[in-house]
C-alpha positions as CSV (number, residue, x, y, z in Angstrom):
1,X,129.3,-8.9,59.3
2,X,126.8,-11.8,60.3
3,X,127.9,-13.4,64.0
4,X,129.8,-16.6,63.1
5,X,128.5,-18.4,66.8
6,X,129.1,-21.9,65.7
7,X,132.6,-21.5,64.8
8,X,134.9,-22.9,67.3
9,X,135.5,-20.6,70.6
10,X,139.4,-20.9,69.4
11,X,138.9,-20.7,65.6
12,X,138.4,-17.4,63.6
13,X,136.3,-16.9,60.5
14,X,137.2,-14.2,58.0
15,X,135.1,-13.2,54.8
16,X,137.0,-14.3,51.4
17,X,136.9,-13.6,47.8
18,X,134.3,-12.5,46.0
19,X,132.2,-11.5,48.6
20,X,134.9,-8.9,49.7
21,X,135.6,-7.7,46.7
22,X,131.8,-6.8,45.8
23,X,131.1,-5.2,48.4
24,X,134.7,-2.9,47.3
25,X,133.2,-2.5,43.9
26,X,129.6,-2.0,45.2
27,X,128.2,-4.9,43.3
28,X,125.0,-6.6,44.9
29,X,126.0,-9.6,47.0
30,X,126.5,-12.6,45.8
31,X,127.6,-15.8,48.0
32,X,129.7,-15.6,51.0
33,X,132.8,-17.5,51.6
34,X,134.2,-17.7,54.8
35,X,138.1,-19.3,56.1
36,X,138.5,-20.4,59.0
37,X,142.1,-20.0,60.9
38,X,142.9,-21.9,64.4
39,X,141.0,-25.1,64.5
40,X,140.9,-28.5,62.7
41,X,137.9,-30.8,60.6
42,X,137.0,-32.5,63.9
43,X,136.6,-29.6,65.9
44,X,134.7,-28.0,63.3
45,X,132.3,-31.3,63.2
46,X,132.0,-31.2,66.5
47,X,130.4,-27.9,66.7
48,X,127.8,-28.7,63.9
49,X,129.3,-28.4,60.5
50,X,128.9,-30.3,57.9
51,X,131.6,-32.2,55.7
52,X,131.6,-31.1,51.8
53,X,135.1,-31.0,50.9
54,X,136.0,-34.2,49.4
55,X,139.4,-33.2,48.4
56,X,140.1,-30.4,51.5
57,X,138.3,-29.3,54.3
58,X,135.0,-27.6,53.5
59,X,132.4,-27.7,55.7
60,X,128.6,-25.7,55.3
61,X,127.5,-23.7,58.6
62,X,124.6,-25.4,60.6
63,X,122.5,-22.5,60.6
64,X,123.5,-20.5,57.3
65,X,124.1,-22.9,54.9
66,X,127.5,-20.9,53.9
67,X,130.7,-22.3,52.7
68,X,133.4,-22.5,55.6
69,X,137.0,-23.9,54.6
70,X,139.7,-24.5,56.7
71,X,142.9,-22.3,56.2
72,X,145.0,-24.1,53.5
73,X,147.8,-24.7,51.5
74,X,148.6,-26.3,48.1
75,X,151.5,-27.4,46.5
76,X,152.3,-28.8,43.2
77,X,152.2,-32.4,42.5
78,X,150.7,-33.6,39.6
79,X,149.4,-31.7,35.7
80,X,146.3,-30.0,35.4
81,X,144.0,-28.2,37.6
82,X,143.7,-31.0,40.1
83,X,147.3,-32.0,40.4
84,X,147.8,-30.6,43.9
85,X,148.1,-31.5,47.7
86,X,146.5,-29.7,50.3
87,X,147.7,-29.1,53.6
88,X,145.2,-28.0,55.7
89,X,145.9,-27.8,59.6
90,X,145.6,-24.9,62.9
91,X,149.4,-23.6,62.1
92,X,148.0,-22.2,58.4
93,X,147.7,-18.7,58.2
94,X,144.8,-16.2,56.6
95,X,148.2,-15.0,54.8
96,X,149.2,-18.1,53.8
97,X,145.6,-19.2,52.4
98,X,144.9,-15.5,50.8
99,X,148.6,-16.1,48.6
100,X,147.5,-19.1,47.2
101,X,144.5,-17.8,45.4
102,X,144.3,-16.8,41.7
103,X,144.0,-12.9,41.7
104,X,145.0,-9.9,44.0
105,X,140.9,-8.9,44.0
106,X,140.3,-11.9,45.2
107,X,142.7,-12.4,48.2
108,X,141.6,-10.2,50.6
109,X,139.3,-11.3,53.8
110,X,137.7,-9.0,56.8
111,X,137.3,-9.8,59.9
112,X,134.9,-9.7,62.4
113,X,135.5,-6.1,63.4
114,X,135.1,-5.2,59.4
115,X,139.0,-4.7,59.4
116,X,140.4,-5.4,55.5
117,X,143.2,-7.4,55.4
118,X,144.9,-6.8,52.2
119,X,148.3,-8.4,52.0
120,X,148.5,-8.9,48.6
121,X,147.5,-5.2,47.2
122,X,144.2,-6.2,46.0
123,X,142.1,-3.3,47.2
124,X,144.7,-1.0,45.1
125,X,144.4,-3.1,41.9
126,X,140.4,-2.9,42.5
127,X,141.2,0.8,42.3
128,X,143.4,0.6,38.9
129,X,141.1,-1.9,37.4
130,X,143.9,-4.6,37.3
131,X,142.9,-8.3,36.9
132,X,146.2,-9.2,38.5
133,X,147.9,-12.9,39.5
134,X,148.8,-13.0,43.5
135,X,152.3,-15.7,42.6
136,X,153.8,-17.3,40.1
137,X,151.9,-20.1,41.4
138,X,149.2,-18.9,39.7
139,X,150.9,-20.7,36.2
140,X,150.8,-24.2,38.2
141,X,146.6,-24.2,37.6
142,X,145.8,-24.2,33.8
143,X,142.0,-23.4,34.7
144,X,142.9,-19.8,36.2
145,X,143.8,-19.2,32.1
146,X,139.8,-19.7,31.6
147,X,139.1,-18.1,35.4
148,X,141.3,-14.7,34.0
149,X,139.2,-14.9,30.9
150,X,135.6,-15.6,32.7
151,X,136.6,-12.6,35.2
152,X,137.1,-10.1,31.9
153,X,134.1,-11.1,30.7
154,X,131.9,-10.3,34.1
155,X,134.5,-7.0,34.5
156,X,135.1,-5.4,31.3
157,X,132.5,-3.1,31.8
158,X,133.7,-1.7,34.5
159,X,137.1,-1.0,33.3
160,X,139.4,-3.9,34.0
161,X,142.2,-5.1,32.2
162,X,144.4,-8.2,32.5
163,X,147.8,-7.4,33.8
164,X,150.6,-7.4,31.6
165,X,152.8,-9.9,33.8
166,X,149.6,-11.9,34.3
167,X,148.8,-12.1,30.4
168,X,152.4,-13.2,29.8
169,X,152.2,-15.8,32.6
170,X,148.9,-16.5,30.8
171,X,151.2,-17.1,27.3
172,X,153.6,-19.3,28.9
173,X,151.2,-21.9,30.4
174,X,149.6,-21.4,26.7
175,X,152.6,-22.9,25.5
176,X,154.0,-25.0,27.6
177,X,150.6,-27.4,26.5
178,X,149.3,-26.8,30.0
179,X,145.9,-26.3,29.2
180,X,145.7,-29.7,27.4
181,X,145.1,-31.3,30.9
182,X,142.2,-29.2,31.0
183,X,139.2,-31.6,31.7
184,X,136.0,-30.7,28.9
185,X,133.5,-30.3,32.2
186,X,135.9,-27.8,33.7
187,X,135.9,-25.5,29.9
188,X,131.9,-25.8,29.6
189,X,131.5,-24.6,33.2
190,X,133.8,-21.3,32.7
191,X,132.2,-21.1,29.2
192,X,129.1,-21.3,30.1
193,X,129.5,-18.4,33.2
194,X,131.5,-16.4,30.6
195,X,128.6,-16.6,28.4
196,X,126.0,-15.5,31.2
197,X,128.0,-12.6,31.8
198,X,127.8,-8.6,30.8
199,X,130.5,-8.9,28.2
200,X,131.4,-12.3,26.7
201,X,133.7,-10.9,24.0
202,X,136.0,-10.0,26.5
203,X,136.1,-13.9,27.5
204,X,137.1,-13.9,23.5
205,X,139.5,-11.7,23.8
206,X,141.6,-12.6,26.2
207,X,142.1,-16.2,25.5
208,X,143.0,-15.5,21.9
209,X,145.5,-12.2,23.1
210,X,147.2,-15.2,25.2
211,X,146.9,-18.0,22.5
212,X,144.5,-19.9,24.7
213,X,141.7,-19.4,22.3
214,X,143.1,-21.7,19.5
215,X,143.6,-24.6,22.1
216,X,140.3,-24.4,23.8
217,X,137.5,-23.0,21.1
218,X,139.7,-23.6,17.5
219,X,136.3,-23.6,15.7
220,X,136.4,-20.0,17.2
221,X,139.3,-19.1,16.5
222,X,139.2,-20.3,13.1
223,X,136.7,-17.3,12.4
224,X,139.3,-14.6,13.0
225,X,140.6,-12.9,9.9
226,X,137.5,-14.2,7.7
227,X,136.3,-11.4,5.5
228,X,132.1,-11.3,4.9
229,X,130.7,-9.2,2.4
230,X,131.2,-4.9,3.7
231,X,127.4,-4.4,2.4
232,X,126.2,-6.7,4.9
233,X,128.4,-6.7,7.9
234,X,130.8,-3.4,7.9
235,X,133.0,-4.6,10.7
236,X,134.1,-7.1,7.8
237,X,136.0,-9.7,10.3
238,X,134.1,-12.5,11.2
239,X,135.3,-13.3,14.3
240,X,134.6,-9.3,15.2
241,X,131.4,-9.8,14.3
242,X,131.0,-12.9,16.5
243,X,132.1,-10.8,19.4
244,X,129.0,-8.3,19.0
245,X,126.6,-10.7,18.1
246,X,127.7,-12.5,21.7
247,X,127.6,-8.6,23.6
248,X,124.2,-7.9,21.8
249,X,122.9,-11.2,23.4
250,X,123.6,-10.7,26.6
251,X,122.2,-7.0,26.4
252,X,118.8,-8.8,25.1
253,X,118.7,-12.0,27.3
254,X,121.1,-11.3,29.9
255,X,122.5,-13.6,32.1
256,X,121.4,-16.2,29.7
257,X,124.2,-18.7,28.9
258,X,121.9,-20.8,26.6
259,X,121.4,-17.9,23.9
260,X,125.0,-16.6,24.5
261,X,126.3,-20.3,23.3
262,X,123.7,-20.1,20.2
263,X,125.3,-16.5,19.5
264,X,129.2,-17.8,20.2
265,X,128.9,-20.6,17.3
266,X,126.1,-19.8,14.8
267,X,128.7,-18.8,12.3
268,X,130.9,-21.4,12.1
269,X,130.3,-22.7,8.8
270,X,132.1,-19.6,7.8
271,X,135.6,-20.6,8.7
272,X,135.2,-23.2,6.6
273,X,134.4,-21.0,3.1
274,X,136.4,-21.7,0.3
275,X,138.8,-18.9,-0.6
276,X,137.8,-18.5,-3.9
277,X,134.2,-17.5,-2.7
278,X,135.1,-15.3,0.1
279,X,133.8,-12.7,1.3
280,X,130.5,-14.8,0.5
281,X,129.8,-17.4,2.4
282,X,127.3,-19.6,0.3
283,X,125.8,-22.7,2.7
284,X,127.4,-21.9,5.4
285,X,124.6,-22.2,7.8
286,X,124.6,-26.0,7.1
287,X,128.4,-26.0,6.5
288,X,128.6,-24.8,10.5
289,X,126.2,-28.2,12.1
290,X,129.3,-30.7,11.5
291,X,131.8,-28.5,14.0
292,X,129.6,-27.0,15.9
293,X,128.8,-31.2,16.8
294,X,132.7,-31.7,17.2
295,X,132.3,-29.2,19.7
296,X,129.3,-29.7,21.7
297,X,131.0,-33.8,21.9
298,X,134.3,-32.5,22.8
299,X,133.0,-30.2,25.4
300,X,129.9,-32.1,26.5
301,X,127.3,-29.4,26.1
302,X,124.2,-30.3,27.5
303,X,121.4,-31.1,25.1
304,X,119.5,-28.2,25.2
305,X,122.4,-26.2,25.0
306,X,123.7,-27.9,21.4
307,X,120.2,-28.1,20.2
308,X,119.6,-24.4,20.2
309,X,123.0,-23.9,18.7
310,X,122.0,-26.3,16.2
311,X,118.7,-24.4,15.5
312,X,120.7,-21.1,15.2
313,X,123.0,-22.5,13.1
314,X,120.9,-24.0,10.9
315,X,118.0,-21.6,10.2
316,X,118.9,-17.6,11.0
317,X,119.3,-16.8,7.7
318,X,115.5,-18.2,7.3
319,X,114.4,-16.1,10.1
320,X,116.0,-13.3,8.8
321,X,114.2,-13.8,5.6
322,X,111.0,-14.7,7.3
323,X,108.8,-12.6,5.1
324,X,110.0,-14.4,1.8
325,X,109.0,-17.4,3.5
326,X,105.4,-19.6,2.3
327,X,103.4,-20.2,5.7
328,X,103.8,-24.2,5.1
329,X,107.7,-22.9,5.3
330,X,107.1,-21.1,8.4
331,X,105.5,-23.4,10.1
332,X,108.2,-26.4,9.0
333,X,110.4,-24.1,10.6
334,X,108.8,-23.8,13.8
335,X,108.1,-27.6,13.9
336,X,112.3,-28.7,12.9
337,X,113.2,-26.1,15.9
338,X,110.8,-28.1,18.4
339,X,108.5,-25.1,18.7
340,X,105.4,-27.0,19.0
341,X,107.0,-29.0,22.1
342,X,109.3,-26.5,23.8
343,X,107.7,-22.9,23.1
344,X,111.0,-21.2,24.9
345,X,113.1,-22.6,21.9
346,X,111.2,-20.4,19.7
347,X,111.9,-17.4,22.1
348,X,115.4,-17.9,22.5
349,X,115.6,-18.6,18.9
350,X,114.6,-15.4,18.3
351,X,116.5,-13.9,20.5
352,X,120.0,-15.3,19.2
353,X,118.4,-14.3,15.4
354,X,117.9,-10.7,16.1
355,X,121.4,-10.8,18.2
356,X,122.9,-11.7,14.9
357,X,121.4,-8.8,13.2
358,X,122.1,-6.5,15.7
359,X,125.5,-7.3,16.3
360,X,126.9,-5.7,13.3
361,X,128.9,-2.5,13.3
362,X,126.5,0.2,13.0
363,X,123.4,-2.0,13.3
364,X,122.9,-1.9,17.4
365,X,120.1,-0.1,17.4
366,X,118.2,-1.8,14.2
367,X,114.9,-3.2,14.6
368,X,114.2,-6.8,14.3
369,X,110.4,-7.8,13.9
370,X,111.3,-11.2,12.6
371,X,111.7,-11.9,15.9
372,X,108.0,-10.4,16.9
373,X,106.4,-12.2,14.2
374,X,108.0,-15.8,14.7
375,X,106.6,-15.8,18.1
376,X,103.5,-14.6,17.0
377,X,103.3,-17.7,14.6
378,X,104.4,-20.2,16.7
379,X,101.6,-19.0,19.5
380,X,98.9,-19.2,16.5
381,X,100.2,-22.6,15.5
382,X,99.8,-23.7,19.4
383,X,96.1,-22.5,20.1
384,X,95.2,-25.4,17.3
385,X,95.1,-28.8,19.2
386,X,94.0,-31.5,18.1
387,X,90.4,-32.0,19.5
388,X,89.6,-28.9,17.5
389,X,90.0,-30.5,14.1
390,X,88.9,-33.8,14.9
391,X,86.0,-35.5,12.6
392,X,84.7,-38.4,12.8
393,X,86.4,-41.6,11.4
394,X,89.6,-38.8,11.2
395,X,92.5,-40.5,12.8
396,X,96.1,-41.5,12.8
397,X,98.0,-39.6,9.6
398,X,94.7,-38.3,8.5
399,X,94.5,-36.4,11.7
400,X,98.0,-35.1,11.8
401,X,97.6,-33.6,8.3
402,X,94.3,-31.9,9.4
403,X,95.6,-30.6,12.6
404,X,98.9,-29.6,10.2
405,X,97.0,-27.4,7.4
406,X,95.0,-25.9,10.4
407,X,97.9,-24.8,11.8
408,X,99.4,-23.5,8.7
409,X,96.3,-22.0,8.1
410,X,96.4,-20.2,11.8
411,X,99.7,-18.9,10.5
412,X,98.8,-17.2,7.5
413,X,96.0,-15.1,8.8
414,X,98.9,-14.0,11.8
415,X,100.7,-13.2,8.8
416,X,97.6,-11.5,6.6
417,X,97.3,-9.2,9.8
418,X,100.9,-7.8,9.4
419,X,101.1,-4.2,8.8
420,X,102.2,-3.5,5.3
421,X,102.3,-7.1,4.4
């Protein structure tokens, strides 16, 4: 453990959190949280730490840069995430501050001499793959609903469940309307780390097997029990298939939340089928841009966030047909998806695309040269600029038709060069 020398000669600093419980699961290190026990905020000042906290003491080391809080307490005294005081002074304990976190995994520090302390069980849950609550405090914070979910997403893989006493806490808070005083920043932020992570179905999951999911993401939810046609998707269930199309994008552009959020709503039209048509779902790729707006409003996604969802939305089931497609169609597409501006929205586009494909049951392992062929395109439309189809007395809308049908034309002889086309 890295000397702590600027902490307070009477203060001591303990490792927290997520940094312990890494290094338990042997997981690369991530950021380190330290508490500090014994002291006060102007002792900690005077030794050369910064002030962060605006609503308790945190304070960032002089040297390190790393997050040191004082030893706390909360209580109750308001709705929502942020209805709580803090009491935060030298007579707080580590045991005191390690009870009022969310999760036993979380709530165990070491100390300088690389001593666990473990009050709570957390090192045995680690063991038993248990996503467990530390109190029955833990139903005062609606967020720790999401943070249970978000946690499932990034653990999953390795094994971990949700407790059963901490999915029923989970249900209660569910409905006892606690997570209406959820603010919409506070959802995109867990949302969006769920979606970065290894296995965002799990995220899925676990709010809908506590009822969260209908409160939080109902144009998700909606999609559960949906039937498609069996020829084309054999898990049936749309909101299944949602779940592999988002596990397929993060095994193709991990860590990326931005395709994950694409994958999560490019189906949404289909919750919205008339039962007389089902299990086809005719239009729905247009049928899905009016909620998928509701929710990118309601949960302030940030604009390149919806904008790819839009694209996704709006034109996979083009790019899965991109061989039927005329070149003048190809490169309308490419041009609606800002392609020609932003060449990564093409890329991700792709991605999300052959995500969809993939993420059907028994299509994991399917190729997807759509994909390989739309970039291909949109790299042929870009090495036309301008200055290469300029003539003179050519200008204005005369010039943007040129430089158009010279792109198109760049396009089709990509396209001529296909293999078997």
């Amino acid at each position: 453990m890295t000397a702590t020398a600027a902490v307070p000669a009477e203060a001591r600093a303990y490792l927290v959190g997520g940094a312990v419980r890494d290094a338990l699961l042997g997981l690369p290190p991530g950021d380190r949280d330290w508490v500090v026990v014994g002291t006060d905020a102007a002792t900690m000042r005077a030794a050369g730490f910064h002030t962060v906290g605006a609503d308790f003491p945190v304070f960032l080391h002089p040297q390190s840069g790393e997050e040191y809080a004082l030893a706390r307490t909360e209580r109750k005294s308001g709705s929502g995430h942020t209805g709580f005081v803090v009491h935060a002074d030298r007579g707080v304990t580590l045991e005191a501050d390690l009870a009022r976190r969310d999760f036993t995994i979380n709530a165990m520090a070491q100390g300088a001499d690389g001593a666990l302390i473990d009050p709570l069980g957390g090192q045995a849950d680690l063991a038993a793959r248990w996503l467990r609550h530390c109190s029955p405090a833990f139903a005062e914070d609606p967020l720790r609903v999401l943070r249970a979910a978000r946690f499932m997403a990034r653990f999953a893989p390795l094994g971990f469940r949700v407790h059963e006493d901490t999915l029923a806490l989970m249900r209660g808070m569910v409905k006892a309307g606690e997570l209406g005083h959820l603010v919409p920043e506070r959802v995109w932020q867990e949302l969006r780390r769920a979606l970065a992570s290894p296995q965002p179905s799990a995220f899925l999951r676990t709010l809908r097997a506590c009822g969260a999911l209908a409160v939080v993401l109902p144009e998700i939810d909606a999609l559960y029990g949906v039937p498609q046609r069996a020829e084309y998707h054999p898990e049936v269930d749309t909101g299944l298939h949602i779940e592999m199309v988002l596990d397929m994008a993060a095994r193709l552009a991990p860590g990326d939340a931005m395709v994950g959020f694409a994958a999560l709503t490019h189906d949404l039209g289909k919750a919205l089928t008339p039962a007389a048509v089902l299990p086809r779902h005719p239009g729905h790729e247009h049928a899905g841009l009016a909620p998928l707006a509701a929710l990118c409003a309601r949960l302030k996604v940030p604009n390149a966030e919806a904008q790819l969802a839009a694209d996704a939305c709006r034109e996979h089931l083009n790019l899965h047909r991109l061989d039927e497609l005329r070149d003048a169609s190809v490169y309308e597409l490419i041009e609606r998806c800002g392609g020609l501006r932003q060449g990564d929205r093409i890329d991700r586009l792709a991605l999300v695309c052959e995500a969809d494909r993939r993420g059907r049951l028994g299509h994991a392992e399917s190729d997807y040269p759509q994909g390989r062929m739309l970039r291909a395109c949109r790299d042929a439309a870009l090495t036309v600029q301008a200055r290469h189809v300029m003539r003179e007395g050519l200008e204005g809308p005369a010039l943007g038709e040129a430089l158009r049908r010279a792109r198109i034309a760049a396009i089709a002889a990509v396209r001529r060069a296909q293999p078997g086309r």
